[in-house]
N, C-alpha and C positions, 0 to 999 in steps of 0.2 A: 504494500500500500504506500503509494507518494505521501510525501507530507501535505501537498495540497488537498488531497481527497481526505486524509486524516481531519486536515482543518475546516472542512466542509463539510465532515460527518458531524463534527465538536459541535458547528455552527448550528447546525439543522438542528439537534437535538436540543440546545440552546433555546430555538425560536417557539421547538415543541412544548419547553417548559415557561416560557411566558405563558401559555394558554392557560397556565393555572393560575396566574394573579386575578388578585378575589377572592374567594374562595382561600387560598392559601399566599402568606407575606414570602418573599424573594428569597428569606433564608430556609423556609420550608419547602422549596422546590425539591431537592434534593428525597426527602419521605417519601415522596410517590417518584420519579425522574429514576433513582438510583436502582432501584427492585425494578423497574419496568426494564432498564438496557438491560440486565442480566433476563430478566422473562423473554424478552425478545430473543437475546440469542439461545437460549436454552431452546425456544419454540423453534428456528431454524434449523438448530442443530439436531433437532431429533426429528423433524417431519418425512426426513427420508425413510426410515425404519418404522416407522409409527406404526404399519398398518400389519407387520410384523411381528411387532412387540405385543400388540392387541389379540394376536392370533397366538401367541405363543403364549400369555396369559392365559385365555379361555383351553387353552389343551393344558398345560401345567394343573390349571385350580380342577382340571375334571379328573387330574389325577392325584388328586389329594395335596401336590404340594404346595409349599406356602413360606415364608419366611424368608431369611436369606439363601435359601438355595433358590427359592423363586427368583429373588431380588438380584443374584447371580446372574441367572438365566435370560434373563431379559437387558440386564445393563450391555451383558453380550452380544445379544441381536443388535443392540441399540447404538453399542458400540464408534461404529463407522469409523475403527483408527482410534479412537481416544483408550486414555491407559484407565481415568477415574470414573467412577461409577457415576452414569445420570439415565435416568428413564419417567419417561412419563406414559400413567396406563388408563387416565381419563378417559382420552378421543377425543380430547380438544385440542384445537391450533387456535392461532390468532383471529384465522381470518374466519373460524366455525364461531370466534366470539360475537363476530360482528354480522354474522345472520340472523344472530338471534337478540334484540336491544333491549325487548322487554326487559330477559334473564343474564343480562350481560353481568351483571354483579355475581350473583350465585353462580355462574356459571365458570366464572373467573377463579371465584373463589374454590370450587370442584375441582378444576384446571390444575390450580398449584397444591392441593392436597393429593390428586395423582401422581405428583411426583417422588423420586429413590429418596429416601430418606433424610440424606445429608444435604441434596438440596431444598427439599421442602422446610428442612432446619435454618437455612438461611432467611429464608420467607418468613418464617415465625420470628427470627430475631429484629429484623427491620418491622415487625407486626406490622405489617403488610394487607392486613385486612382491616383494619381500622381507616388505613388507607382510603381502601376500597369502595367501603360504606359512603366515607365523605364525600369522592371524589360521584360517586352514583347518587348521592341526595345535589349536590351542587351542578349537577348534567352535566360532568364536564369528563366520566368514563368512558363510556364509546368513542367521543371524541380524544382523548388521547392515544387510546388503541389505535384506533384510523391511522392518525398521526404517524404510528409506530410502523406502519404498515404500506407505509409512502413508497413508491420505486426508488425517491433520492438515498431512501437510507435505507439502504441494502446491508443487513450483517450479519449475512449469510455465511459458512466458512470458504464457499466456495471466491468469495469476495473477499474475503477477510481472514487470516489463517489467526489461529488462536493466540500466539505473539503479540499479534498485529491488535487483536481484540481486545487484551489485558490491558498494552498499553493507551487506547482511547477511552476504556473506561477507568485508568486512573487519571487519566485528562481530566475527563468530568469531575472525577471524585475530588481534583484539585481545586478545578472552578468551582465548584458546588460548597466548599468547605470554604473558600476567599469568600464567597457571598453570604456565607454564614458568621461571618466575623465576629458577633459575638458569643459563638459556640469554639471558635479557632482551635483555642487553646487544649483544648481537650479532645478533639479529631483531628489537628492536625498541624505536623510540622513543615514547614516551606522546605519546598525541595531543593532548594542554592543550599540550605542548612544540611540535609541530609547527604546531596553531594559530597558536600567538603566531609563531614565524619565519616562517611564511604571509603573517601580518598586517602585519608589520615588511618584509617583503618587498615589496608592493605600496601600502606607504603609500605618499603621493604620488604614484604612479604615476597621472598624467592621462589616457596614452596608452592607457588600459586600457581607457576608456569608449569610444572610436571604435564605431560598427556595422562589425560584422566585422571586427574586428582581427585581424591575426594574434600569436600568440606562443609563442613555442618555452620550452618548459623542462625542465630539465636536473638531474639527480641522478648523481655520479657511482660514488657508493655508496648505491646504489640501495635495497637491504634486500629488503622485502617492499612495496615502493612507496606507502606511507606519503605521504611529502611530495609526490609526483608527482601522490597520486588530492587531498589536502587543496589543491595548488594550483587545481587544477581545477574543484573543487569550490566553492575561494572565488570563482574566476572565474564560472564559468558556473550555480554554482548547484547545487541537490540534490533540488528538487522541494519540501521543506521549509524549506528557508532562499533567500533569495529572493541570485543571488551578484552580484558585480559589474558583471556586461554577458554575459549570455545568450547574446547574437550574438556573442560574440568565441570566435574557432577559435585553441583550444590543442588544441599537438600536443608529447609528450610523451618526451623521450630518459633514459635512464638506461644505466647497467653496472654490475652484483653480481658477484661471485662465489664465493659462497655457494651452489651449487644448489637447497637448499630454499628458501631465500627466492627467488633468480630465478624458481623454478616457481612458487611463490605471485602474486610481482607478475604475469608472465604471464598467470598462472589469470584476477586482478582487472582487468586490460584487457584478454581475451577473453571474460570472461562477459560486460562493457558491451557489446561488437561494437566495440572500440578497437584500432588495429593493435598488432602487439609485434614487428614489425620492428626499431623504433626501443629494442630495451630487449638490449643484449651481454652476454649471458654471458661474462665472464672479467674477469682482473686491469686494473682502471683505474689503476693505477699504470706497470705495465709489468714482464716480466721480458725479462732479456737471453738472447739468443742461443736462445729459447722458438718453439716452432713451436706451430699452431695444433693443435687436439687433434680426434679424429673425433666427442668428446659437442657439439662447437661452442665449445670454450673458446679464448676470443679474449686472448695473454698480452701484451697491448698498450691503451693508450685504442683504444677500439673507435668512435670518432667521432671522425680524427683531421680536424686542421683547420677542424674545425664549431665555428661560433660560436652562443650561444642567445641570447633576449633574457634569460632569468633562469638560475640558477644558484644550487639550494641544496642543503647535504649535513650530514649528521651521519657524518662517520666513525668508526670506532670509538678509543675515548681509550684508550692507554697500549698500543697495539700498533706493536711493532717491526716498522720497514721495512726489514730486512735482506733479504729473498729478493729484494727492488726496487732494492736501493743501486745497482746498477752501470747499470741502465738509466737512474732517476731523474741521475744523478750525469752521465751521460753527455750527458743532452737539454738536465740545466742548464747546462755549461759550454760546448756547443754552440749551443745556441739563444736560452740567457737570457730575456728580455721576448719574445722572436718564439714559444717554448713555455711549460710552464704552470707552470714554476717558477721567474721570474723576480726574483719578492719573494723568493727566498731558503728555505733549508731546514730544515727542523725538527731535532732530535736524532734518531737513528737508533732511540731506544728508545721515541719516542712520534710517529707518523706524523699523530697530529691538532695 
């Protein structure tokens, strides 16, 4: 993809999220805008197999099975080349939404409950149906699907290879977060910032050149995965910028807990075909005496024991680790240098 079509898919999508002033202020575009690019492409990317997947469903369930050997079976069909698991077994596409205007809400909302599991977990974290509701009392649902649905914005993969895909929806995710400014601070760090720590990161670093190297990297306040895709990107490269060593296999760990931003990071290493295994929903700090919650909130470092080769974070400045004190307090007088607060601890009013 040229950078000109890049900046004329940005545009389009742009003009599509004006449509929602009124109804919604310019920093709340992003609520509905950001779940709709990922819907979109999830709906392109599996219409080819669709009607495969629906048949192999109905033969599977008449044979009793069900579960992840189902969920197996069908992400297989569905496949088309991708290594991460997406399927959808509704029988809705986009354009089956827009036949139907009465039902276009429920129907919608059907749509992304048919989907594999890990994706329909992104859709519940951006709660995505509250969305919905809004956006269908304010008549302004069909009409953004339409929108979505245009010839200019084709993002198809036969248009768009899944590289190409991650990096225009972290464009938006960029834009979308500048016009949020007074949410910034807590979704998101400017990428001149994450560049340069990128940079300062891997200077010197010789081992980096190997063919096929491996290297594991680590954000423990994850965001909207910002430094996870900029390491990556410096390593292996962007199709545009040519990166450090091509052949070297980075694989990518983090934990947010934030919901909107964990669903976003998510979103941007399942649209590549990147696993999000490696990426915990919940407090990386730790709460005490916390049990694990049924949306998947993990109230603990969710990689315990795991060492990475790199390790970098922006946490957020001047927030109090009071809800963490007794667990933090607890691992450091226990563990010291053997866990991850050995150098000692900050003030209780500012956890960076």
């Amino acid at each position: 993809m040229q950078y000109t079509q890049h900046q004329n898919l940005v545009g389009f999508i742009w003009n599509i999220a004006n449509k929602l002033r009124g109804p919604y202020r310019p920093p709340q575009y992003r609520r509905v805008m950001l779940p709709m690019i990922v819907l979109r492409r999830f709906d392109l990317l599996l219409s080819e197999n669709l009607k495969q997947v629906l048949a192999e469903k109905e033969r599977l369930a008449a044979r009793g099975i069900s579960g992840p050997a189902l969920e197996k079976a069908l992400s297989r069909i569905a496949a088309n080349g991708r290594r991460q698991e997406l399927f959808n077994t509704s029988g809705f596409t986009f354009e089956k939404l827009l036949a139907d205007p009465p039902n276009i809400a429920g129907n919608l909302i059907a749509y992304i409950q048919g989907f594999s599991p890990r994706a329909r977990d992104i859709f519940d974290k951006f709660e995505f149906e509250a969305e919905i509701a809004k956006l269908d009392e304010a008549n302004r649902l069909y009409l953004i699907i339409k929108e979505f649905c245009a010839s200019e914005l084709d993002l198809s993969p036969k248009t768009i290879s899944n590289l190409q895909m991650g990096y225009l929806f972290e464009e938006l995710v960029r834009k979308f977060n500048e016009q949020a400014n007074e949410e910034a601070g807590d979704h998101f760090t400017p990428r001149e910032v994450i560049r340069l720590m990128v940079q300062l990161l891997f200077t010197g670093e010789e081992g980096i050149y190997e063919k096929g190297i491996y290297r594991s990297i680590y954000d423990p306040t994850a965001g909207t995965g910002g430094m996870l895709s900029e390491s990556e990107k410096f390593i292996c490269g962007d199709g545009q910028h040519v990166g450090l060593n091509p052949d070297a296999h980075i694989e990518l760990f983090g934990q947010e807990y934030n919901p909107e931003s964990y669903a976003i990071c998510c979103s941007d290493l399942l649209i590549k075909d990147e696993p999000i295994n490696n990426l915990i929903y919940g407090d990386t700090l730790g709460l005490k005496d916390a049990k694990n919650k049924s949306n998947g909130f993990v109230p603990h470092d969710g990689h315990p024991e795991k060492k990475f080769h790199y390790m970098l974070s922006n946490p957020p400045f001047g927030v109090e680790w009071k809800p963490e004190e007794d667990f933090v307090r607890e691992e450091y007088a226990e563990q010291g240098f053997n866990g991850r607060f050995g150098a000692g601890l900050p003030r209780i009013n500012d956890g960076s």
